[in-house]
C-alpha positions in Angstrom: -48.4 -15.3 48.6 -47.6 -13.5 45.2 -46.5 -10.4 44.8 -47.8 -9.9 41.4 -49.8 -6.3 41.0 -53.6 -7.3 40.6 -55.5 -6.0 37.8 -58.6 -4.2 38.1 -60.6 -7.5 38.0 -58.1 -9.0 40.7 -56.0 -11.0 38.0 -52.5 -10.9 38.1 -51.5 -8.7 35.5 -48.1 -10.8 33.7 -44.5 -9.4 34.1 -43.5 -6.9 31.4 -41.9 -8.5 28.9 -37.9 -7.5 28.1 -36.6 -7.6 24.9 -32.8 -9.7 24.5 -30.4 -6.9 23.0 -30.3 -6.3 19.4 -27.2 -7.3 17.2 -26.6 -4.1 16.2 -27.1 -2.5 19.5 -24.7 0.8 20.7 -24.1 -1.4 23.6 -22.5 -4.0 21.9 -19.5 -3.9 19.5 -20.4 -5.1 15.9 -18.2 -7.9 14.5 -16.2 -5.2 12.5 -15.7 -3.0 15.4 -14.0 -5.5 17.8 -10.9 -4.9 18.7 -7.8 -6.8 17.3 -5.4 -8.7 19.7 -2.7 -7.1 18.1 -1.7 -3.5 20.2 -2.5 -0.1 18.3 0.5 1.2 18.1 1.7 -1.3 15.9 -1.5 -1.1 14.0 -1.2 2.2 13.4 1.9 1.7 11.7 0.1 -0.4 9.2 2.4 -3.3 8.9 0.6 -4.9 6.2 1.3 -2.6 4.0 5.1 -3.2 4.8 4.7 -5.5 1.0 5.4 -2.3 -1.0 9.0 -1.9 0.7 9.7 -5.0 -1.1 10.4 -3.0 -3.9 13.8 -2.1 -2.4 14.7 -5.3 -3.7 13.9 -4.8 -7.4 17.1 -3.1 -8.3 19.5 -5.4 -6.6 17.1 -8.1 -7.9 17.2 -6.6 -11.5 20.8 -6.1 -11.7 21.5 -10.1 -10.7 23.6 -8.4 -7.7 20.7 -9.8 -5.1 22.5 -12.4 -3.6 25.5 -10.8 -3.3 26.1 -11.2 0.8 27.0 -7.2 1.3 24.2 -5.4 -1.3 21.5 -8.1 0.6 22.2 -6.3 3.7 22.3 -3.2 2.5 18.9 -4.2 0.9 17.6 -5.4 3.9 18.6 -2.4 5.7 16.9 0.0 3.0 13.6 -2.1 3.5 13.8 -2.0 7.7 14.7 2.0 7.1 11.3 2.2 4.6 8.9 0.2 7.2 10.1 3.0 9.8 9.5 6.0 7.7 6.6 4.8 6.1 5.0 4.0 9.7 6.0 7.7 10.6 4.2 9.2 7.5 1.2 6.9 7.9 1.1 7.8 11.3 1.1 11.5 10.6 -1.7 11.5 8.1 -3.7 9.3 10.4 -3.4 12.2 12.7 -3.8 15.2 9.7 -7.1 13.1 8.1 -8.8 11.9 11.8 -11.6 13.6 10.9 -12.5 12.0 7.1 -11.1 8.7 8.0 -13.9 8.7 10.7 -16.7 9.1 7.5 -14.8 6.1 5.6 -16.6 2.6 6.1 -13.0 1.1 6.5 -10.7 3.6 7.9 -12.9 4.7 10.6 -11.9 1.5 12.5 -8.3 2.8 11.9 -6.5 2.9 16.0 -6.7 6.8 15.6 -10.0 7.2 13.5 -11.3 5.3 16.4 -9.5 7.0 19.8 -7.7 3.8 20.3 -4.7 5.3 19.9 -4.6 8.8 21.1 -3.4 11.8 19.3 -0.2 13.0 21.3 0.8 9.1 21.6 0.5 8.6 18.0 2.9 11.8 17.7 5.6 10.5 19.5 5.5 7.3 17.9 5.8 8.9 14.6 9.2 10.4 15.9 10.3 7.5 17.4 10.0 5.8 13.9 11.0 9.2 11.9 14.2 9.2 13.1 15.1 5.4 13.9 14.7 5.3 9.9 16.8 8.0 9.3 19.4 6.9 11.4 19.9 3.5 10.0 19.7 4.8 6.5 22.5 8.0 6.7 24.3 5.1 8.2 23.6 2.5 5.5 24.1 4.9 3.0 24.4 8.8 2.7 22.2 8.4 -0.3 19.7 6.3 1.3 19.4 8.9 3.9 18.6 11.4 1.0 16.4 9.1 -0.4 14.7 8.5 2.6 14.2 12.4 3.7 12.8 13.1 0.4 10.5 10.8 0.9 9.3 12.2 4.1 9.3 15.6 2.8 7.5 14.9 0.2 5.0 12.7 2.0 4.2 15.9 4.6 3.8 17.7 1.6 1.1 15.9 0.4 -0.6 15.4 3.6 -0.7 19.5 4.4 -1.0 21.1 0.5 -1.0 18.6 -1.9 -3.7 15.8 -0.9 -7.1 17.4 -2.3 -5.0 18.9 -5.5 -6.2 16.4 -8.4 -3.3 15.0 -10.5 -0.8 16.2 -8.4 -1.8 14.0 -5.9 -1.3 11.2 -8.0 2.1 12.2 -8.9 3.0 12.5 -5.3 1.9 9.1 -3.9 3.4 7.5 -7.0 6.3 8.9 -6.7 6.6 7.1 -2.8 6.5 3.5 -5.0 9.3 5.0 -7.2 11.4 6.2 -4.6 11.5 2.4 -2.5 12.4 1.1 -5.7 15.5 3.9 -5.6 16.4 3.0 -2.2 17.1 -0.4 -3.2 19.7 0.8 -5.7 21.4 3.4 -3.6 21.6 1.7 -0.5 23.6 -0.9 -2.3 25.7 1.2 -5.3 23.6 -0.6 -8.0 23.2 2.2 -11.4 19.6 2.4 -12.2 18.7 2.1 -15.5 16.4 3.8 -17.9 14.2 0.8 -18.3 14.1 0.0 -14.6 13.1 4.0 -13.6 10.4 4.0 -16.2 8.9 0.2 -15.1 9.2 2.3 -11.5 7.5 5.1 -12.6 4.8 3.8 -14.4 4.1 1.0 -12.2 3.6 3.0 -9.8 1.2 5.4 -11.4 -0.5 2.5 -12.3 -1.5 0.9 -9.1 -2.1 4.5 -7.6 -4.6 5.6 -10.2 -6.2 2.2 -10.2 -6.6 2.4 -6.3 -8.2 6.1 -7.1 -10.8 4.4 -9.6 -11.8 2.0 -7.2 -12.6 4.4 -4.3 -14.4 6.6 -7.1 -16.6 3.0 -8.2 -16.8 1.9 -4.4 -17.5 5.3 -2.8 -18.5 8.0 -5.8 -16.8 11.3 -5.7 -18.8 13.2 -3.3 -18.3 10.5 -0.3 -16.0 13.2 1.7 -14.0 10.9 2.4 -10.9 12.4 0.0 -11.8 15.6 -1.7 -9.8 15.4 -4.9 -12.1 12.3 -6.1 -14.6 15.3 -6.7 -12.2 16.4 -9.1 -11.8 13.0 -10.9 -14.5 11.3 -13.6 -14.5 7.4 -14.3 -13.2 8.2 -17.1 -10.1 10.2 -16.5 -9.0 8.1 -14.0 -9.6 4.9 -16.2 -7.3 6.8 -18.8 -4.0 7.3 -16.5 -4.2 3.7 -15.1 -4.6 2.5 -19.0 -2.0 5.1 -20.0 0.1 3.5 -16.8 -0.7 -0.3 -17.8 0.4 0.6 -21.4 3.6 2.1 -20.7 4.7 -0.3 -17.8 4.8 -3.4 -20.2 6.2 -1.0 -23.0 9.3 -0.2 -20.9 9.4 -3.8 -19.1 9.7 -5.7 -22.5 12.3 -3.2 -23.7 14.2 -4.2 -20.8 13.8 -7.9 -20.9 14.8 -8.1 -24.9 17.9 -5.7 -23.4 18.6 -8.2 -20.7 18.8 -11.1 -22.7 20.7 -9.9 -25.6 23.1 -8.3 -23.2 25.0 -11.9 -22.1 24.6 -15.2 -22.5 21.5 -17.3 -21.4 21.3 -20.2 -19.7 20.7 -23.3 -22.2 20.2 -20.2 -24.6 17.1 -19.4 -23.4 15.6 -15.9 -23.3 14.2 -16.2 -19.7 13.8 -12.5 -19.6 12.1 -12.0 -22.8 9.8 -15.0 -21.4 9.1 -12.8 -18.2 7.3 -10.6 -20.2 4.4 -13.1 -19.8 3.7 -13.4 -16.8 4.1 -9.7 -16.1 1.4 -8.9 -18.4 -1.2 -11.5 -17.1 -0.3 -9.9 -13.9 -1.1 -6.5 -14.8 -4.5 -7.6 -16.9 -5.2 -9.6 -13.9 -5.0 -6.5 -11.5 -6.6 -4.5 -13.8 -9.6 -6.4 -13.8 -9.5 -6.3 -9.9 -9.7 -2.6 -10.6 -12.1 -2.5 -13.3 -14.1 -4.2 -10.6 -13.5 -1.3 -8.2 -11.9 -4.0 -5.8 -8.5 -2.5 -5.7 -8.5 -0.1 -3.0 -5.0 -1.2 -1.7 -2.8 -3.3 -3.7 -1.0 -5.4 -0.7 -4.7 -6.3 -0.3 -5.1 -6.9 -4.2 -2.2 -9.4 -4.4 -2.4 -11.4 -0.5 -5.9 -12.0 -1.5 -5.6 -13.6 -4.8 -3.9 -16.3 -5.2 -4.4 -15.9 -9.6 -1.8 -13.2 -8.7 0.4 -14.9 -6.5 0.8 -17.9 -8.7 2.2 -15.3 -11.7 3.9 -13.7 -9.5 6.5 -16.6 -8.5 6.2 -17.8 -12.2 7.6 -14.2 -13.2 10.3 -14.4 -10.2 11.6 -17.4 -11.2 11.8 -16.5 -14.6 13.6 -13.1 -14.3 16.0 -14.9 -11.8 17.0 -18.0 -14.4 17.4 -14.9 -16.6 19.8 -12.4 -14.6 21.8 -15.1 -11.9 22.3 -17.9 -14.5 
């Protein structure tokens, strides 16, 4: 016997039809929002962008002193010291910036953005961290330690004054490039030359103000999702990372014909001077990512290109045939 309702001519009327769940649905996690297998607290630290403590390696590497048994350790021990105190930082502006990072396409699927990782949680991991890396570097090296507290300082700075004040701001997170590139020298006793601080400090600016030009292409300045872009034109910003770019393989090629005239080269070669190369395809190359307004981070720039990789190895090898052999 059915049990379908009749219809007013005694027809069954037909079932109701139910529609299969959209895509896009609340219900249902978009591709993008899906969580990763990989636990939030170490997410939160951002390991990926661990790649910019590699630049503790740049003095030791600079100074042909690398692999030396005793300044590689100390340089490994600066780097492990700069993951930690840059997870802490991160962590802490995470926490200060919950609230934009929740209006940014990307960062809004950042652990705290997205209440994976909960606010008093991601406090005590930043303290765990904070003073694991101050530990190991007081211990490496009293001036690491400085180093490393100056860098925290000024990082909490910027986080609670300094963030939304335009130029300033791009002083400060430069300067966090610059002072990894320290760390490598004082954690191992290596004297820092004027060639090598300017390359630092330049290099620096330039990646920061080309990350800054990308989020004002990709975003526009009134996105809220960092005030001091409203601050910013296209054309300022494409100024300093020019300016930067300008001055980077200025300084860099002063040091290279310095380098080689300095002592002898292997087969008489001018390996340093021949680094040069390679360091400026490098930089045009990244500076077309960021003409592009595809360079919002640069570990991303570099792991995803392999153009850049490529020069990059080419330029290694170079600058190590010209300061080990």
């Amino acid at each position: 016997m059915s049990t379908e309702p009749a219809s007013a001519d005694g027809a069954p009327k037909p079932a109701p039809e139910t529609e299969a769940p959209a895509t896009g649905s609340p219900g249902l996690p978009e591709p993008s929002q899906r969580r990763s297998r990989t636990p939030a607290a170490i997410r939160a630290v951002r390991p990926k962008q661990w790649t910019k403590n590699v630049l503790v390696f740049a003095a030791p590497l600079a100074s042909g002193s690398l692999l030396n048994l005793d300044v590689l350790g100390r340089a490994l021990l600066g780097f492990v010291a700069f993951c930690l105190i840059s997870g802490c930082i991160y962590l802490i502006n995470d926490i200060r910036d919950v609230a934009e990072d929740r209006l940014h396409p990307k960062k809004r699927f950042r652990p705290i953005a997205s209440g994976e990782l909960g606010v008093p949680a991601a406090w005590v991991l930043a303290a765990i961290c904070g003073l694991a890396a101050l530990a190991i570097g007081f211990w490496t090296s009293p001036y690491l330690g400085a180093v490393l507290v100056v860098y925290a300082v000024l990082q909490i700075i910027y986080s609670l004054f300094l963030k939304h004040q335009p130029v300033i701001d791009l002083a400060v997170v430069s300067s966090g490039f610059l002072l990894r590139a320290i760390a490598g020298g004082v954690a191992a006793g290596i004297e820092l030359s004027q060639w090598f601080l300017l390359v630092a400090a330049f290099g620096s600016l330039f990646m920061v103000a080309g990350k800054r030009y990308s989020e004002f292409i990709e975003l526009g300045a009134d996105a809220g999702t960092r005030k001091s872009l409203a601050e910013y034109s296209a054309s300022y910003l494409r100024f300093v990372w020019i300016l930067s770019a300008a001055v980077t393989v200025m300084a860099y090629s002063l040091w290279a014909f310095e380098q080689s005239s300095a002592a002898p080269q292997f087969l008489d070669v001018p390996w340093a001077v021949l680094s040069v190369v390679p360091l400026t395809l490098g930089v045009l190359q990244y500076a077309r990512e960021v003409d592009a307004g595809d360079a919002g981070a640069p570990e991303d720039v570099v792991l995803r290109h392999r153009s850049l990789q490529v020069i990059g190895v080419v330029w290694l090898a170079l600058v190590a045939m010209g300061v080990f052999l």
